[in-house]
C-alpha positions in Angstrom: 193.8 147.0 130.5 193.9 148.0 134.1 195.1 151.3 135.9 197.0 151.4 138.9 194.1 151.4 140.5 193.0 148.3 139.3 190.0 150.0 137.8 189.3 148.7 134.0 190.3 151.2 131.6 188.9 151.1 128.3 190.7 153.3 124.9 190.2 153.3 121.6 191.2 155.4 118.5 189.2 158.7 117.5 186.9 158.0 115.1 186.5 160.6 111.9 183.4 162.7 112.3 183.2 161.9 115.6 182.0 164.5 118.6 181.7 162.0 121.3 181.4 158.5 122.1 178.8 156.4 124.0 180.0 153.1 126.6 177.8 150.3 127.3 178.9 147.9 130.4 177.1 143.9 130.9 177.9 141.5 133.4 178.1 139.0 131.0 178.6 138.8 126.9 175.4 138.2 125.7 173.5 140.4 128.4 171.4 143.4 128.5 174.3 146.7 128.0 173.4 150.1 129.6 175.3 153.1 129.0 177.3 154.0 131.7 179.3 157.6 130.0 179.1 159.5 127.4 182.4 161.0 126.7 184.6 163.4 124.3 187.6 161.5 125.4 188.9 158.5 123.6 189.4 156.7 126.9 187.3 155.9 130.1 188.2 154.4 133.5 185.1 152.4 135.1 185.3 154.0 138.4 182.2 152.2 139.2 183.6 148.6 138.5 183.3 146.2 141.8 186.5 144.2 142.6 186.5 140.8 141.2 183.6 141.5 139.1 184.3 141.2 135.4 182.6 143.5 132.8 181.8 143.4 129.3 182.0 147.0 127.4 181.0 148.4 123.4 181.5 152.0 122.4 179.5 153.5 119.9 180.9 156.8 118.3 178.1 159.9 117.4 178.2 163.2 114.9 176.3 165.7 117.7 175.7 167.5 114.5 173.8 165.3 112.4 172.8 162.6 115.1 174.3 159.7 113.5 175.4 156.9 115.6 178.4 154.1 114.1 177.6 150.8 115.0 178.5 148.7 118.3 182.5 148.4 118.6 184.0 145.1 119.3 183.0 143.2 122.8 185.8 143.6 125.2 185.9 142.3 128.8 187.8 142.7 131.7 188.0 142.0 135.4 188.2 144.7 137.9 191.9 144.1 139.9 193.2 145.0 143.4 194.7 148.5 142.9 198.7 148.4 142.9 200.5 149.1 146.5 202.2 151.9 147.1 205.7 151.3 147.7 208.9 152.8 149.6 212.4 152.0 150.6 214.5 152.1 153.4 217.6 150.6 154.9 217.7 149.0 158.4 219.8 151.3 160.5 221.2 148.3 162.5 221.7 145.5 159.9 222.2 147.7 156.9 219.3 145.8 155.0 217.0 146.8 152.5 213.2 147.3 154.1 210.6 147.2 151.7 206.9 149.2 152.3 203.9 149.2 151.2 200.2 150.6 151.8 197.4 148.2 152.4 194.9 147.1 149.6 191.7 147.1 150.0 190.8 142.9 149.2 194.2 142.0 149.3 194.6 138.7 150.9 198.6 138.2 150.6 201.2 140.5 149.0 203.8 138.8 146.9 207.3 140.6 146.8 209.9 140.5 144.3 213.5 141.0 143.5 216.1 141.5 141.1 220.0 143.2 140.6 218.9 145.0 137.8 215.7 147.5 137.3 214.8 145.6 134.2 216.1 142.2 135.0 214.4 138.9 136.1 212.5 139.6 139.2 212.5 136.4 141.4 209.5 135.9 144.3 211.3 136.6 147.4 208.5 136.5 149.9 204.6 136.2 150.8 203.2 138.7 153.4 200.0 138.2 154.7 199.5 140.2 157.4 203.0 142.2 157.6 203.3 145.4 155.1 206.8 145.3 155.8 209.9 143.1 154.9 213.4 143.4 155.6 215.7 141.3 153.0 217.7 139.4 155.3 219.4 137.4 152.4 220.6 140.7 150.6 224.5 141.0 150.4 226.3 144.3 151.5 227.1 146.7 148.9 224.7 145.2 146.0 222.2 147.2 144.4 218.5 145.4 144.6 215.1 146.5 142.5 212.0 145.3 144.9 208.4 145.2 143.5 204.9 144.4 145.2 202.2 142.7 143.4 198.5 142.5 146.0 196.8 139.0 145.7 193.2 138.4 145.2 191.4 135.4 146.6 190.4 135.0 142.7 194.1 134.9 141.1 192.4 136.7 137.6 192.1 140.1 140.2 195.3 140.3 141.3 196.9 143.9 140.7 199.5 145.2 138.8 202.9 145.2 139.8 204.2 148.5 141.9 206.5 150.7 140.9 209.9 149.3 141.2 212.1 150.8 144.4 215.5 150.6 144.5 217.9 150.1 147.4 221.6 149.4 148.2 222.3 147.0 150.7 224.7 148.9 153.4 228.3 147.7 155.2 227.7 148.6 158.5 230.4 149.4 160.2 231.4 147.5 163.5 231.6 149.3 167.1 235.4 149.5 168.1 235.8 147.3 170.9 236.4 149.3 174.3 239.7 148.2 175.9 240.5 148.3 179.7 244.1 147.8 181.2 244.3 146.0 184.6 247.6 144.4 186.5 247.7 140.6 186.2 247.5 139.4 189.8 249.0 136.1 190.7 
């Protein structure tokens, strides 16, 4: 799986016996593994992973005490992803509309927003951003409650990030100015 970050992020179950665990990265299946971490941990984020790039891992477990080493785990691969924006709220002071945020990605090429009525509803593609990290949802109606998420896009479609967090935002009645009334004598 991925982290928010976009970073490949490895797990697996403690082993009996076990004091630590060795993980061994290749660029491809069938090529040469190095170690890249020996760890205590029964999970590892590949910090070092290159966007776009997709990596093969093993994990060996090891006894420190007696020195013994279990055999190669499973292959599994995985490509390194944009990380997930970062995403805020707000409503338009003037038009009352949701305004949906977000932080830049580094290798994004497009942002693809989404939205639903309900936090875990049907989220629908509402709009493509390229260049803006802003959008104001012109189509949303006044007192409705809408769930917005952001997902970056990758010139390769496999790196693409994770969804971000989902925001939440009513759509606001704004009230009308009063009209301003003068009085005048009608002339003839």
């Amino acid at each position: 799986s991925a982290t928010t970050s976009g970073k490949p992020k490895l797990t697996w179950k403690a082993v009996a016996e076990a004091d630590s665990y060795r993980i061994y990265r290749a660029t491809s299946k069938s090529g040469s593994y190095k170690r890249i971490k020996s760890t205590a941990s029964t999970s590892y984020t590949d910090t070092s992973a290159a966007l776009g790039k997709t990596y093969y891992y093993k994990v060996v477990a090891l006894d420190n005490e007696t020195g013994k080493v279990s055999k190669f785990s499973s292959t599994v691969s995985h490509i390194c992803c944009l990380a997930a924006p970062s995403v805020s709220v707000t409503t338009s002071s003037t038009s009352g509309k949701p305004i949906v945020k977000w932080e830049t990605v580094e290798g994004a090429a497009k942002y693809y927003i989404y939205r639903s009525t309900s936090k875990n509803g049907t989220y629908k593609h509402v709009k493509t951003a390229v260049s803006a990290r802003s959008f104001e949802d012109s189509t949303a109606k006044a007192g409705t409650n809408y769930y917005y998420k952001v997902k970056a896009i990758h010139s390769n479609t496999s790196a693409n990030s994770e969804y971000s967090s989902v925001v939440k935002a009513t759509c606001q009645i704004v009230k009308l100015a009063k009209p301003v009334i003068t009085v005048s004598s009608e002339a003839d």
